[in-house]
Each structure stands twice: as C-alpha cells, then as structure tokens.
C-alpha positions in Angstrom: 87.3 -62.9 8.7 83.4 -62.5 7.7 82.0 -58.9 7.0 78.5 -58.1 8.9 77.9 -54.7 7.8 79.4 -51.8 6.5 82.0 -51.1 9.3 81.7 -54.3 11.6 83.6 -57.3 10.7 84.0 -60.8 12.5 87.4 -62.8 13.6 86.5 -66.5 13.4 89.3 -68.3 15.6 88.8 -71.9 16.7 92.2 -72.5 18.1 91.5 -69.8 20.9 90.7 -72.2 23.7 90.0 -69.5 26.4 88.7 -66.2 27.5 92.3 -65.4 28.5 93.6 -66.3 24.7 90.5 -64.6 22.9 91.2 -61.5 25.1 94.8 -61.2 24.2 93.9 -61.7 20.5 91.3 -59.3 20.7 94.2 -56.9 22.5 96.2 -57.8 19.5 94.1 -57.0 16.8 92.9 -53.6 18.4 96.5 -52.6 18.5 97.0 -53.2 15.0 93.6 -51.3 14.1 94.7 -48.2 16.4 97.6 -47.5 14.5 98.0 -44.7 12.6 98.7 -45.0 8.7 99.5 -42.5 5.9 97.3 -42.7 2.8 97.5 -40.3 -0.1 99.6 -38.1 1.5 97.1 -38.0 4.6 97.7 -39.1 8.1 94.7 -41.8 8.5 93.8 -42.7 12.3 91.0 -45.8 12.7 89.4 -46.5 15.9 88.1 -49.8 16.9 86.2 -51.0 19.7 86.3 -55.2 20.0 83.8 -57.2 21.5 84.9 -61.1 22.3 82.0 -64.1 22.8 83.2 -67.8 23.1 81.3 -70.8 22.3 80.0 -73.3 23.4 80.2 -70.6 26.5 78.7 -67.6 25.1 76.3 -69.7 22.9 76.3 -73.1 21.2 75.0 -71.6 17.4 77.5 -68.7 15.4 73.8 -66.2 15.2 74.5 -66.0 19.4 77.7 -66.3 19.6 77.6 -63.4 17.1 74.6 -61.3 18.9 76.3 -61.7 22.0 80.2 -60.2 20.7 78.1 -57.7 19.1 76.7 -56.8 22.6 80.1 -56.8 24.1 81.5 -54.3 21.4 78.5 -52.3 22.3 79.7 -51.9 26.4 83.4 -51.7 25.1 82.4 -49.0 22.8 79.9 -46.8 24.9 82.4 -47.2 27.7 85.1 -45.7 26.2 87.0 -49.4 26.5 88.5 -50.9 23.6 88.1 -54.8 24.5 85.1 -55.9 26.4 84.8 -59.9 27.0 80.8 -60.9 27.0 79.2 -61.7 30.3 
C-alpha cells in the first residue's frame, strides 16, 4: 500500500494476473472500506470510489499505470460507481 496524497492511497498487487482478478479485488477492498465503524462513541461511515489499471496493459511504467487508475477512480467516482476498470 503506497500513499499519494492526503486521501488517495495505492494497492500494489502483482499476483493479480487479470482484469477479472483486479476487479474482484478492487470489489473486495471497496466492501471493506464501505463499512460502517464506531469510533469514539461515533458511528463513522467512509466512502470510497476504486479505480483499477493493469500493466503492462494499462501502461509499461508505475507513473501510467498510476495516472491512468487515477483516471478510472475519477469516472467511478463522478458516476456514482464504486469500481471503474481503465479503458
């Protein structure tokens, strides 16, 4: 897991071996975001919106393959989706 900015973070996982695996990882971790949690006494509620890019498919250096997830989260996010695969 790398941090890119204040509230984005990165999922490094070089066993996935295909679109169909990252997407049902991604599925995976966006359930366990989307659950609700109780701290201090407070119901807590995060949302997350996952983008998914593959390489060598999605680019052959981590600043694309990183560009272009970041452009999937973007479409997943703005339409109202909570996994969007890069195309």
């Amino acid at each position: 897991v790398a941090c890119l900015r204040n509230h984005d973070f990165a999922i490094l996982a070089p066993l996935l071996m295909d679109a169909s695996e990252a997407a049902r990882f991604a599925q995976l971790v966006n359930a366990a975001m989307n659950q609700p949690f109780d701290w201090r006494d407070h119901k807590m509620l995060l949302g997350a919106a996952c983008g998914v890019a593959l390489a060598p498919r999605d680019g052959c250096d981590a600043d694309t393959v990183l560009r272009h997830a970041t452009m999937a989260r973007a479409a997943a996010r703005s339409g109202g989706a909570g996994l969007k695969l890069f195309t």
